[in-house]
C-alpha positions in Angstrom: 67.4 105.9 90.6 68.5 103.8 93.6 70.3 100.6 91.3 68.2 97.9 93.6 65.1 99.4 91.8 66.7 98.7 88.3 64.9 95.3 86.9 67.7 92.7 86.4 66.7 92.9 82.8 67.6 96.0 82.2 71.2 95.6 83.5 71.3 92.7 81.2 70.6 94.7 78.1 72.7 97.6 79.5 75.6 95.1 79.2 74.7 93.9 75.1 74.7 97.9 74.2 77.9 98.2 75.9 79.8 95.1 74.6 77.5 95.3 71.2 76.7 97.7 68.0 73.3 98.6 69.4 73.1 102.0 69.4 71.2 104.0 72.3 68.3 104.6 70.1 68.0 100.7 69.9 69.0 100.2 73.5 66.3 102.9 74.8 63.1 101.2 72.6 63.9 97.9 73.3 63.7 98.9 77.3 60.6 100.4 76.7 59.3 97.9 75.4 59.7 96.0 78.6 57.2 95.0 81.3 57.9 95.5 84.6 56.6 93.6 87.3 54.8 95.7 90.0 55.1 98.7 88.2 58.1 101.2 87.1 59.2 102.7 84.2 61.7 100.4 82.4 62.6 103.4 79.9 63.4 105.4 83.2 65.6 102.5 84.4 67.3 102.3 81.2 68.1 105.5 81.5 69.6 105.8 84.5 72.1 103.2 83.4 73.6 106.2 81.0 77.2 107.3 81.7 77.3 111.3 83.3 80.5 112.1 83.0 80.1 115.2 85.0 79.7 112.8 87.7 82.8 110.9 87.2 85.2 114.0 88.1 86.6 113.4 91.2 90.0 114.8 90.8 89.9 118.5 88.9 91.9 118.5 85.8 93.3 121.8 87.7 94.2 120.1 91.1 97.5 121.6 92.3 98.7 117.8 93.2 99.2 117.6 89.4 100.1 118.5 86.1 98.4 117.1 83.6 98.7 117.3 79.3 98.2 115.2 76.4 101.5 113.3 75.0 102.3 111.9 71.5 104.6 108.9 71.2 105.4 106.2 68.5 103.3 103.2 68.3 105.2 100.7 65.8 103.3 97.7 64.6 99.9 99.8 65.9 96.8 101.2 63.9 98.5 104.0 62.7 102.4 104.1 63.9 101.4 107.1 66.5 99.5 107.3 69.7 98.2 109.8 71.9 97.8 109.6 75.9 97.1 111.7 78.8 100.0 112.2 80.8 99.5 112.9 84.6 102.3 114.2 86.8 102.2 114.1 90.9 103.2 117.3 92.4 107.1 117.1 92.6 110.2 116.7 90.3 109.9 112.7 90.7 111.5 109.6 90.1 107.8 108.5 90.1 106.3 105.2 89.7 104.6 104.9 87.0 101.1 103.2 85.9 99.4 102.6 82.6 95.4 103.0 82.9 93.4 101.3 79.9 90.2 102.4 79.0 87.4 100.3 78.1 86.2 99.5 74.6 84.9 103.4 73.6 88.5 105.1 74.1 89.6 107.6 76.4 86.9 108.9 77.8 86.3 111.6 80.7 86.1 108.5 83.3 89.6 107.2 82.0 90.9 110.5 82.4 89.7 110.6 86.4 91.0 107.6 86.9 94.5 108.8 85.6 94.1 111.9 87.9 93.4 109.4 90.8 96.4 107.4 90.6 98.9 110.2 89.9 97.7 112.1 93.0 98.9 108.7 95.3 102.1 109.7 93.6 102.4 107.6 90.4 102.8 109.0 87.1 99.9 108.0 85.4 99.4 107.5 81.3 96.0 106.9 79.5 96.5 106.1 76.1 93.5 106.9 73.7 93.3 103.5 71.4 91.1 106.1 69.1 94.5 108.0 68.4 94.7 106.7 64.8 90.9 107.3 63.6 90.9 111.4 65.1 90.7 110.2 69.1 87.5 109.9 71.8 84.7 111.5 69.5 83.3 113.0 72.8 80.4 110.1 73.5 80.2 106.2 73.8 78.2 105.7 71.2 80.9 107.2 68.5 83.6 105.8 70.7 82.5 102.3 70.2 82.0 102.4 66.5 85.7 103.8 65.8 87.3 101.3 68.7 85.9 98.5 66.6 86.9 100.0 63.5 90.2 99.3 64.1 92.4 96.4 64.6 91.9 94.9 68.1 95.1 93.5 68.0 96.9 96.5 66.9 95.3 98.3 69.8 96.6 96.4 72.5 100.2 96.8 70.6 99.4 100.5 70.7 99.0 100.0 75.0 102.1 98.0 74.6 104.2 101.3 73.5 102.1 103.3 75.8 103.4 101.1 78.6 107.0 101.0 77.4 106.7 105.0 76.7 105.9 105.2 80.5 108.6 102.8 81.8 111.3 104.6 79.8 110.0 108.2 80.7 112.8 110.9 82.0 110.4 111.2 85.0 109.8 107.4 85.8 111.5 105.3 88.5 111.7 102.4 85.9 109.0 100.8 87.7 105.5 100.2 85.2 102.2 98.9 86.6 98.9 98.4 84.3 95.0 98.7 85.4 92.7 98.9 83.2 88.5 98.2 83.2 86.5 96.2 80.9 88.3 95.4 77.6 91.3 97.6 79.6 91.3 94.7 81.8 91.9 92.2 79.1 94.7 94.4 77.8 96.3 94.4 81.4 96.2 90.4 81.4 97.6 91.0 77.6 100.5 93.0 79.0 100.9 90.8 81.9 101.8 87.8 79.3 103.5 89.9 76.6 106.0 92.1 79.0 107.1 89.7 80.8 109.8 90.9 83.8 109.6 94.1 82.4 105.7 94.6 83.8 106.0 95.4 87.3 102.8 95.2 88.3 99.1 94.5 87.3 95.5 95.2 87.9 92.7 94.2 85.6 89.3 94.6 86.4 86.8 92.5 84.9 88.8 91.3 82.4 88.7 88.6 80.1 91.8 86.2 80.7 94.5 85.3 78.6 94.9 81.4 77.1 96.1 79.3 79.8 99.1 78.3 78.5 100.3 81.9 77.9 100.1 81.9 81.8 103.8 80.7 82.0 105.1 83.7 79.9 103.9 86.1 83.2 106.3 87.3 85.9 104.6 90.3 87.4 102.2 90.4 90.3 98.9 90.5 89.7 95.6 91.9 91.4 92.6 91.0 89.8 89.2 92.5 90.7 85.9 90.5 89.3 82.2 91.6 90.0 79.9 88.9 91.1 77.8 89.1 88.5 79.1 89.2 85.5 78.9 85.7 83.6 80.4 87.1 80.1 84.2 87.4 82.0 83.8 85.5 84.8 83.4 82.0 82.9 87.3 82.5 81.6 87.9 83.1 85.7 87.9 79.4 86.5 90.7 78.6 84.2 92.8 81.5 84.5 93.3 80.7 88.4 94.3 77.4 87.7 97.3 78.7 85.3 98.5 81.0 87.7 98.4 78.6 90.6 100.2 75.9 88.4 102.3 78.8 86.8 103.3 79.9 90.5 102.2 83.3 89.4 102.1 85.4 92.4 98.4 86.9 92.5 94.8 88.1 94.4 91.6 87.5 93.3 88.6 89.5 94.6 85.0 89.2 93.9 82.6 91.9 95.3 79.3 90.8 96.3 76.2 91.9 94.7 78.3 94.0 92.2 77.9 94.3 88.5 80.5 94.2 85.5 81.4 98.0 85.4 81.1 98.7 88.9 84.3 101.1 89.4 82.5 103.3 86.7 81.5 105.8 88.9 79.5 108.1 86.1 77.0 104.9 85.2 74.1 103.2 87.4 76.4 100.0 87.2 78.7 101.8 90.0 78.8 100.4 93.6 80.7 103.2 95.7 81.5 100.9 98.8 83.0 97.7 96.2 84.7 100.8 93.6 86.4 102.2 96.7 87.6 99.0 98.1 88.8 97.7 95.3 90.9 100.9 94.3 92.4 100.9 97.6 94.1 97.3 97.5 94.8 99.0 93.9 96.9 101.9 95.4 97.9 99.4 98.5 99.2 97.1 95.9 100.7 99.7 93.6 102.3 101.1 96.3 104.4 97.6 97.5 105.4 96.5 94.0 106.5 99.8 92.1 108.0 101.6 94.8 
């Protein structure tokens, strides 16, 4: 279903099942429920909103550009002490740049892992930790996912991406230059990082983030990038504020809005997903990547 045909409502309730405990069950009936104006099915529209993570392959985990395996590491001061991540290698026996990609708030799921593929085949070693490490890892849906992310200490997770980027940095195959992107609640983690690293954060990308207290704003020394959809009025009332820090900070930064785009939109497996704003966006990503961590 074309995503202009999807009632407005519908996103809108999308978005509380993401960011909420409704489960799909929940989330489906209440769309049926729905009237639509002029006709449609809003069960069908609601529907359609549903990740397909076949879809969201667009680098093969066998690709010959890369090597790719799951890594352990220690996490003190995290959920459990111990982390697990998906570790992407370019092609080659490096130094590589190296960037940290941050899931959103259901763990490391197949979109996460694409993402990771994407990055390390512009020639950056790419880690996506799994924040669902400590309770058994990504259960294999959102729905689980979810659950067991807010199960666990939000705080402690965003330590555990703290190791996770530090693992990275330190690696035998790094170049000792980190970036961070992450989406959704990954985004939040970035701007997290971007405040708690310090001069040892080379570069950062949130998208759709929520922003860190203004007047942590001082404590950031890395570049940032920073990717907002247009509609998206849960992260984009902390945007006003933020840009103010950074300008007074003198925080070296870009701030992109993409018109007519939704929160989610890089999420290429869900209706949310605008391919022309998704691809633009990741290229200033690499294009920015590229400048500060080489």
């Amino acid at each position: 279903m074309e995503k202009d045909k999807i009632d407005s409502r519908i996103y809108d309730l999308y978005d509380q099942y993401c960011h909420s405990m409704m489960e799909r069950r929940e989330f489906l009936g209440r769309a049926a429920a729905m009237t639509i104006v002029g006709g449609g099915s809003a069960l069908a529209m609601a529907r359609a909103l549903l990740p397909r993570y076949a879809q969201a392959h667009t680098i093969s985990f066998t690709d010959k550009r890369i090597k790719a395996r799951y890594v352990d590491y220690a996490s003190p001061g995290g959920n459990s002490g111990k982390m697990r991540g998906y570790l992407v290698q370019p092609s080659g026996s490096g130094p590589f740049p190296t960037v940290l990609v941050v899931h959103e708030n259901r763990g490391l799921n197949p979109y996460i892992e694409d993402v990771a593929r994407r990055a390390a085949v512009e020639g950056f070693l790419a880690l996506a930790p799994d924040g669902l490490a400590p309770a058994g890892g990504y259960p294999g849906n959102d729905d689980d996912g979810k659950k067991m992310q807010k199960s666990l200490v939000r705080a402690k997770i965003k330590v555990d991406m703290l190791n996770g980027g530090k693992y990275l940095k330190s690696h035998a195959l790094s170049n000792g230059k980190l970036g961070a992107t992450g989406f959704c609640f990954g985004g939040g983690v970035i701007n997290f990082l971007a405040v708690e690293m310090g001069n040892d954060l080379n570069a950062g990308v949130p998208f759709y983030g929520r922003a860190p207290k203004s007047e942590d704003v001082v404590k950031i020394r890395a570049p940032l990038l920073i990717h907002y959809a247009e509609n998206d009025p849960r992260i984009n009332k902390t945007r006003p504020g933020y840009e103010a820090a950074l300008k007074a900070n003198k925080v070296a930064f870009e701030m992109h809005t993409y018109p007519g785009t939704r929160h989610g939109f890089h999420n290429n497996s869900t209706g949310r997903y605008d391919e022309a704003a998704a691809k633009l966006a990741w290229e200033r990503t690499i294009t920015f990547f590229k400048k500060q961590l080489s």
